[in-house]
N, C-alpha and C positions, 0 to 999 in steps of 0.2 A: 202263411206260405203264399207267394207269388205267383201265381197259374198263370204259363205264357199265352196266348191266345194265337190257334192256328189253322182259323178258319182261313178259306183260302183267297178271300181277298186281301185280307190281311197278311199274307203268305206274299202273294203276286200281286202287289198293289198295280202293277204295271200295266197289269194282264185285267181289270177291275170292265173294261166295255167288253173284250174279248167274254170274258165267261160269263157276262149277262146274256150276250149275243147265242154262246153255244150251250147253256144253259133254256135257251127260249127253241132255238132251233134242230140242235143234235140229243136226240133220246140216248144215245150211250152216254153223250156226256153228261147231260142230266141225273140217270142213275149213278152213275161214279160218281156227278158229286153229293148226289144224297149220301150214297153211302161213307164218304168221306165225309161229310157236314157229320153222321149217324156217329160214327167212329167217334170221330174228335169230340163229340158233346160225352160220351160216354168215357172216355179217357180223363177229362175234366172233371167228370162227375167223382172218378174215383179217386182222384187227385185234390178235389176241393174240399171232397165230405171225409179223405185220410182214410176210406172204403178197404175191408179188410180181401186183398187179390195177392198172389204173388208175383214176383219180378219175373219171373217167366212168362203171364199173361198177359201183366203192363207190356213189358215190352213186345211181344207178339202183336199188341195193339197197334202198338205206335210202329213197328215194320210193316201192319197192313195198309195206316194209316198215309204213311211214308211211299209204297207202290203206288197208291192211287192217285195221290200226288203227283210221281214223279210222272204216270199215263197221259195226264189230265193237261202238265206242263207237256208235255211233247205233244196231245194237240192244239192247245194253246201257242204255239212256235207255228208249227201249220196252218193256223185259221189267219 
């Protein structure tokens, strides 16, 4: 199986100084991306090792995974 990768540089290639910058300097954004970096490795994990979860939780995952995202992108537009 093919495991997409969706870390968020790889997400926002665009955005790749930006999130080093708000990464190094804003503490929210730092935790949101941890826990978005957190997320995504765990999502992977259970998608790589075929981890016995149901589609109820996968998907929960990838909708928390997907908010933090989308936060993350809206101060990345502002920075």
């Amino acid at each position: 199986m093919n495991i997409e990768k969706h870390d968020l540089v790889h997400e926002l290639p665009e955005f790749r100084e930006q999130i080093h910058n708000l990464k190094m300097n804003d503490r929210h954004f730092a935790k949101l991306f941890k826990e978005y970096h957190e997320l995504d490795h765990n999502v992977r994990n259970l998608e790589q090792n075929d981890s016995p979860t149901t589609d109820e939780h996968m998907e929960e995952l990838k909708k928390q995974r997907l908010h933090l995202k989308d936060e993350m992108f809206s101060m990345l537009q502002k920075a």
